[in-house]
MARMIBA-520492 format. One record per residue (C-alpha): x, y, z; residue number from 1. Coordinates in steps of 0.25 Angstrom, whole numbers, plus 5000, padded with zeros to 4 digits. Layout:
<rs>
   xx   yy   zz seq
    X    Y    Z NUM
...
</rs>
This chain:
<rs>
   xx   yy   zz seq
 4984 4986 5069   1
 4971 4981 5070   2
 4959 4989 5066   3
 4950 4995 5079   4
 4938 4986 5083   5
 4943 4974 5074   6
 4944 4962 5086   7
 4939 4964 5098   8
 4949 4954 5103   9
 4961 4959 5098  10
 4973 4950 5096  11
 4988 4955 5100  12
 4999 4951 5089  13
 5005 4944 5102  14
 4992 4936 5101  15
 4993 4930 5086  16
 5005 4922 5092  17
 5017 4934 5088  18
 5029 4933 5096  19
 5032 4942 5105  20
 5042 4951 5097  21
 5031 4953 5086  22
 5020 4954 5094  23
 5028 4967 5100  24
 5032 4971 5087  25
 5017 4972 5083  26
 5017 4983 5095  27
 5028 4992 5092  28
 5021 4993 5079  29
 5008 4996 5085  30
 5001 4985 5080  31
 4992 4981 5093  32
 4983 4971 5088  33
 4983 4963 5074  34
 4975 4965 5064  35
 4964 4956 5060  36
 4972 4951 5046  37
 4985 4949 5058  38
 4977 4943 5069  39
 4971 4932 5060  40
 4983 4931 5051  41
 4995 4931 5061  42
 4991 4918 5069  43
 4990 4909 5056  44
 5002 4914 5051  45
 5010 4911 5064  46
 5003 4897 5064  47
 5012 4895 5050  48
 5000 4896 5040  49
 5001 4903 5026  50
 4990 4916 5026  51
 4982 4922 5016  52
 4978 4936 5023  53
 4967 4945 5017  54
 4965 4957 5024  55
 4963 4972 5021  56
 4973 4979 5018  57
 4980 4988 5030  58
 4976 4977 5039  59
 4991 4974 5044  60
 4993 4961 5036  61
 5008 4964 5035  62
 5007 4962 5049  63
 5000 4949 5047  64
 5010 4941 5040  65
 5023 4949 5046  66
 5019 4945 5058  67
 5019 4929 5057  68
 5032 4930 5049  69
 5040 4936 5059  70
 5035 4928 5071  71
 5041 4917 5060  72
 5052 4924 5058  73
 5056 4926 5074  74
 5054 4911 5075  75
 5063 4906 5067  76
 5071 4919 5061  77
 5077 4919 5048  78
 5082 4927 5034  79
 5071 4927 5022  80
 5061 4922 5031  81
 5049 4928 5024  82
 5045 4934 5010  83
 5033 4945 5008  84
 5029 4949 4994  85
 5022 4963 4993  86
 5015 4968 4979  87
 5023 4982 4982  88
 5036 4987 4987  89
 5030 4998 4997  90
 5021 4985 5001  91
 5035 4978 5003  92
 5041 4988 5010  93
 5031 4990 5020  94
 5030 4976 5022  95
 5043 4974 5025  96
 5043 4986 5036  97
 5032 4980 5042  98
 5040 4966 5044  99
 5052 4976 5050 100
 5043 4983 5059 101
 5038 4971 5064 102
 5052 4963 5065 103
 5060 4975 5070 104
 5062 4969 5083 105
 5066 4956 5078 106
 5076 4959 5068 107
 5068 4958 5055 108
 5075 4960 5043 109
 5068 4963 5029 110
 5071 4965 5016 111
 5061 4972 5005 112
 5061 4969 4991 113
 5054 4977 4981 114
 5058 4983 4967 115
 5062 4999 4968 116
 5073 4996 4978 117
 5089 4993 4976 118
 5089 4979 4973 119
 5104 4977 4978 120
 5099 4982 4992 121
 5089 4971 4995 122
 5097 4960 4990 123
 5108 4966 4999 124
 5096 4964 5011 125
 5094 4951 5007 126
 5107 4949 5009 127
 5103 4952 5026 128
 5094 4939 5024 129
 5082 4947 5030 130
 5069 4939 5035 131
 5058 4944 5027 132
 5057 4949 5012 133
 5047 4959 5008 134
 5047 4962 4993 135
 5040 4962 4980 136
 5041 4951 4974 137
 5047 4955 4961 138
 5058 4960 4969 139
 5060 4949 4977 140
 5062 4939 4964 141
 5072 4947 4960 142
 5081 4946 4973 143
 5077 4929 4973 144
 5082 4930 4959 145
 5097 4939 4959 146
 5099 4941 4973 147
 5110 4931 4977 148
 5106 4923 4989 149
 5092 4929 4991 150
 5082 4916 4992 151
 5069 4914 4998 152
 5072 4899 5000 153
 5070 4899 5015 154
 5056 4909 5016 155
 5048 4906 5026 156
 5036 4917 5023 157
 5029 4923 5011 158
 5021 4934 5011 159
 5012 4939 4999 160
 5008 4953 5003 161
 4997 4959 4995 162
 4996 4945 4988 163
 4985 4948 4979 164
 4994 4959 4971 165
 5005 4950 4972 166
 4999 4939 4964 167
 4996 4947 4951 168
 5003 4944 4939 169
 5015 4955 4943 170
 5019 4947 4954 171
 5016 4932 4950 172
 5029 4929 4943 173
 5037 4935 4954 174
 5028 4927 4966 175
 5029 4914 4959 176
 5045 4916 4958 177
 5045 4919 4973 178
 5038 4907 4977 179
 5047 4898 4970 180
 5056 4905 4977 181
 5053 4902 4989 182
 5051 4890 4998 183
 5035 4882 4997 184
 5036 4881 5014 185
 5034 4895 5018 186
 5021 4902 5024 187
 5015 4911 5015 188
 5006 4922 5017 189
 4996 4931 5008 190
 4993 4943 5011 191
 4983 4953 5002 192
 4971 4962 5003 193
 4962 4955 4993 194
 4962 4941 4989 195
 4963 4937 4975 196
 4963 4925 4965 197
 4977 4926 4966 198
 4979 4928 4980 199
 4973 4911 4981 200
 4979 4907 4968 201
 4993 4910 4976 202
 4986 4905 4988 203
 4986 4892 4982 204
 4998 4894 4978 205
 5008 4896 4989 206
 5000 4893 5003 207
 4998 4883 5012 208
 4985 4883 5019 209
 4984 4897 5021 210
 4976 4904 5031 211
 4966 4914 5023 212
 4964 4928 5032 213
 4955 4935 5028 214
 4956 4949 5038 215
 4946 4957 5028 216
 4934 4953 5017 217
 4940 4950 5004 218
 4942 4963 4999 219
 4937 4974 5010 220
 4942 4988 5015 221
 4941 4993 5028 222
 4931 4998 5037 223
 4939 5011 5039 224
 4942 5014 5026 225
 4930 5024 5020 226
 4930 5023 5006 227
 4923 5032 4997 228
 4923 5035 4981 229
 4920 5046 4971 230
 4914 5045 4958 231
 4924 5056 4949 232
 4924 5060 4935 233
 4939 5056 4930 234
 4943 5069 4928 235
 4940 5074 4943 236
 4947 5064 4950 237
 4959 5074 4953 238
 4949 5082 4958 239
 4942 5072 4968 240
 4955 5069 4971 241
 4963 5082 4976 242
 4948 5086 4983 243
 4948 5072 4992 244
 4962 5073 4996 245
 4957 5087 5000 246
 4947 5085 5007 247
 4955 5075 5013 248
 4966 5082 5013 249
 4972 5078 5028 250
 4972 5063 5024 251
 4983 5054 5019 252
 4977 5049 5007 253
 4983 5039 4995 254
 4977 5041 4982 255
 4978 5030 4972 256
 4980 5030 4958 257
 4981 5020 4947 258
 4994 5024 4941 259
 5006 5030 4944 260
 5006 5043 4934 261
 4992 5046 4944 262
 4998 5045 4957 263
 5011 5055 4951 264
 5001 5064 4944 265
 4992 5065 4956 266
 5004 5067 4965 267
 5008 5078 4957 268
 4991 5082 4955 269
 4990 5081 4971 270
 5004 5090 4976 271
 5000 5102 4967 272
 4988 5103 4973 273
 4994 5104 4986 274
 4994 5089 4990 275
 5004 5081 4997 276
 5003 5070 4989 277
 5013 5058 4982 278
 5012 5046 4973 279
 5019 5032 4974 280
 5017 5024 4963 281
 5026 5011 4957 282
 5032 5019 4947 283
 5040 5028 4957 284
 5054 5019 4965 285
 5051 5013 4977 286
 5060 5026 4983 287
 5048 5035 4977 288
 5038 5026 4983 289
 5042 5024 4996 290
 5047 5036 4997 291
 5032 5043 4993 292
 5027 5033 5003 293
 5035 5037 5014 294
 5030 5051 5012 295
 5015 5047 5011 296
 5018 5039 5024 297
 5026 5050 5031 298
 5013 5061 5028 299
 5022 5069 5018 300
 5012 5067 5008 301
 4998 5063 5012 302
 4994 5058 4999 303
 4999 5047 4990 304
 4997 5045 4976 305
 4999 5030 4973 306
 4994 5018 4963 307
 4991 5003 4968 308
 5008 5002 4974 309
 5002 5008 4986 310
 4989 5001 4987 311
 4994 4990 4993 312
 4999 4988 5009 313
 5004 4999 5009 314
 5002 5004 5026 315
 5002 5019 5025 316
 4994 5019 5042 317
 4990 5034 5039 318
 4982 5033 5025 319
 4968 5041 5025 320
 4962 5041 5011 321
 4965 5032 5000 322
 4959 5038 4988 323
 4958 5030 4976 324
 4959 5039 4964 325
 4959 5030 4954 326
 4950 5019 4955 327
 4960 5003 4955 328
 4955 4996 4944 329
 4959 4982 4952 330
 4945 4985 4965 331
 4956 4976 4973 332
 4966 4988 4973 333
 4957 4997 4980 334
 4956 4988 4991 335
 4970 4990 4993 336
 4970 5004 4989 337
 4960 5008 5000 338
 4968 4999 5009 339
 4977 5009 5012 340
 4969 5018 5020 341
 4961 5013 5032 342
 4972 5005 5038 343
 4972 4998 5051 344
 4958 5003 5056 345
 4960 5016 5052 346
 4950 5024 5043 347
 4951 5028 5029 348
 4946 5035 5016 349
 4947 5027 5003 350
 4941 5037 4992 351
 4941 5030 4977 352
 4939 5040 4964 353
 4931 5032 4955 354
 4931 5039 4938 355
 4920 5036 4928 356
 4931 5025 4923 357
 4932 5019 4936 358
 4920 5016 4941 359
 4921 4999 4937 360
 4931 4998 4946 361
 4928 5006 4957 362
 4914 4996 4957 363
 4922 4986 4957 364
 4928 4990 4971 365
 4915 4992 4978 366
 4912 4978 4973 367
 4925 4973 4978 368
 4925 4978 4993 369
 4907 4977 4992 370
 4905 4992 4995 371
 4898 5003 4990 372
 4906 5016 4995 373
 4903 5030 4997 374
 4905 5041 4987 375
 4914 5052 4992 376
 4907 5065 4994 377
 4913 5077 4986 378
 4906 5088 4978 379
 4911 5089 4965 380
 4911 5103 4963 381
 4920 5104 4975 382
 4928 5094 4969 383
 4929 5099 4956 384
 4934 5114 4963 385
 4947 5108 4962 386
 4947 5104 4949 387
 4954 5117 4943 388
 4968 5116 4952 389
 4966 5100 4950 390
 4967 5100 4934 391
 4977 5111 4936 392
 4985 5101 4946 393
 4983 5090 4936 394
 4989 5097 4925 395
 5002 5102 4929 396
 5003 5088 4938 397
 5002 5081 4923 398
 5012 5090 4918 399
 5022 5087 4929 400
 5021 5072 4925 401
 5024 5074 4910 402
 5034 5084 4914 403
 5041 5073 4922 404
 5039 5063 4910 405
 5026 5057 4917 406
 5022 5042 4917 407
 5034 5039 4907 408
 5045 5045 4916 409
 5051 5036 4925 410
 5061 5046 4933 411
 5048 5054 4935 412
 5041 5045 4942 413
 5052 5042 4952 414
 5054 5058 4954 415
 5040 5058 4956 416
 5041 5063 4972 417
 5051 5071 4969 418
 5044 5077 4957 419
 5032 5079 4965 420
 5038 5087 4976 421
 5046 5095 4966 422
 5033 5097 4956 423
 5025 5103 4969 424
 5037 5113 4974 425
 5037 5121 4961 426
 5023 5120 4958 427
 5017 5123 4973 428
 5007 5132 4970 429
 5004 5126 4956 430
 4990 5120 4963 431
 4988 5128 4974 432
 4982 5141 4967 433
 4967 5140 4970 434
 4963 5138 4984 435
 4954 5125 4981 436
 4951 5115 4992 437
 4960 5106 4985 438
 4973 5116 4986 439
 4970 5122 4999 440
 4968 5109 5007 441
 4977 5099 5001 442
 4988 5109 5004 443
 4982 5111 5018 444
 4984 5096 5018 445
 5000 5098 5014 446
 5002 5107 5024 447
 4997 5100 5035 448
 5004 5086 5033 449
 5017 5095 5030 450
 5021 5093 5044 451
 5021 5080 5043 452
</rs>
């Protein structure tokens, strides 16, 4: 959908030269009006050019090239029709829901194929001969190498979603091997937030003549998101933490990490104070993940603990605050981070938690989207009243990890939600003693979203 006040001449899908089908599709979904990055991309694409699409992120650019290939596809109908490549299996999957949202009255079949998933149950997919693919590329190498009579010989579309992460050096083995796989006459589309060195060098590459969109500045966040950081010292963090999730404690918030161990340890830090919160991180299976993302989505937990695996695309609609408790070393990231809030015209809160060691980078953001942003307002004595029942939460949180065999335990980390859930039921009152802002609120929070 396209944000309020963006063209005062707005455009149908109908418009852009959709067929009929599509057009209706686009309505069922409630997508009334194209977006600016669909509007400008859509017509091209139709017109059989290849694309480069930049635009902010939530700005509906699945809809953008999913779009053009299923008009394609109704056209001249056919199995392995189109290929889209995504840096992420939640990315993939999403994707590929998309596509089948869009298709459903025309019969679309997809297959997904990412890692953490049977791979005898994709290849028996494949064996249906659906008409799009949406996979990692890893994962699709590995069917185009050992799954019999799988080829790509007669693709019609590439997609490279996200192509900026997919062109660093973990994926550029696996991209070159697909592109010998897979016929030179085909229409190619890239897709990514921020535009990078890479991004051209492939440009050159595998394009012909592409058609450059540009639906945002070169790296820019929206005009509803309101961002906001906090200079703390290291050891408070926790503390800054537990007291904005409080004072915002209604809110859906994600808060993002920079490892895995953080987002289980705060997790665990978050729920014994009273918090419904979960993490989702690429150590867990893709059950575990999908499955903590389900509950984030369905308002079970209100809070999700994640690294950069769920920076990217992911479409969460109802996302309120973003909170960035450790700072990404890569400014580009934060782009995406942020990204996640804000969506489609609606408002947002992006917070970032900048430590004494972080503050280089954190400059280097405010150069990269040219703003100087406001502090968040706290007191720190009000803060710091948490501090006591936050230590204390800390403490018996690290113990629970090392008791569970911590970072070096796989099994651990799989259990995680069920370790979680089990850790809070005996240990309920465990934060829950003093009647601090933090304890009271965040389990006013809980019991409000409980009905949900």
């Amino acid at each position: 959908m396209a944000p309020e006040g963006e063209d005062e001449e707005m455009k149908t899908f109908k418009d852009l030269g959709l067929c009929e089908q599509l057009a209706e599709a686009c309505d069922n979904l409630g997508w009334k009006n194209p977006s600016k990055i669909q509007a400008e991309a859509i017509p091209h694409a139709l017109e059989g050019k290849d694309l480069i699409g930049l635009a902010q992120t939530g700005s509906g650019k699945t809809g953008a090239f999913a779009l053009p290939i299923l008009n394609a596809l109704l056209e001249a109908p056919q199995a392995f029709f189109a290929c889209v490549l995504s840096p992420t299996r939640e990315l993939a999957i999403q994707i590929a829901e998309q596509f089948e949202a869009l298709g459903a009255g025309v019969g679309v079949k997809c297959a997904v194929l990412v890692g953490g998933v049977d791979i005898m149950s994709q290849s028996i997919n494949l064996a249906k001969r659906p008409h799009i693919i949406v996979g990692t590329p890893g994962r699709l190498v590995d069917h185009l190498s050992n799954t019999k009579g799988f080829s790509l010989r007669t693709l019609k579309y590439l997609v490279l979603d996200e192509a900026d992460r997919l062109l660093n050096e973990d994926f550029e083995k696996t991209i070159d091997d697909i592109l010998k796989a897979i016929p030179r006459e085909r229409r190619t589309y890239l897709f990514s937030a921020t535009m990078t060195k890479k991004v051209k060098k492939l440009q050159r590459a595998c394009l012909r003549n592409p058609v450059k969109i540009e639906a945002a500045s070169k790296y820019s966040t929206v005009d509803t998101l309101k961002q906001q950081y906090r200079f703390v010292p290291a050891k408070y963090k926790d503390c800054y933490l537990v007291f904005i999730l409080t004072e915002m404690s209604g809110s859906t918030s994600m808060v993002f990490t920079r490892t895995c161990e953080a987002t289980r340890l705060l997790a665990l830090l978050l729920r014994n104070l009273g918090f419904r919160a979960i993490p989702i991180s690429g150590q867990m299976s893709q059950a575990k993940r999908l499955g903590a993302l389900n509950k984030f989505k369905a308002g079970e937990c209100n809070i999700l603990l994640c690294t950069d695996v769920a920076s990217r695309g992911l479409d969460i609609p109802s996302v309120d605050m973003v909170i960035n408790y450790d700072i990404p070393t890569n400014s580009k990231d934060y782009i995406h981070r942020v990204g996640r809030t804000a969506r489609a015209g609606r408002s947002g809160v992006a917070i970032s938690l900048v430590n004494q060691y972080e503050l280089e980078w954190y400059i280097q953001i405010e150069k990269l989207i040219d703003k100087k942003l406001p502090e968040f307002p706290a007191q720190e004595e009000e803060v710091l009243l948490l501090l006591e029942r936050v230590t204390e939460a800390r403490r018996i949180s690290v113990t629970k990890l090392k008791e569970g065999g911590g970072r070096h335990k796989r099994r651990g980390t799989e259990d995680e939600g069920e370790e979680i859930e089990k850790y809070v039921s005996n240990k309920k009152g465990a934060g829950g003693g003093g009647r601090g802002r933090g304890g009271g609120r965040g389990g006013e929070g809980r019991s409000k979203k409980a009905r949900h």
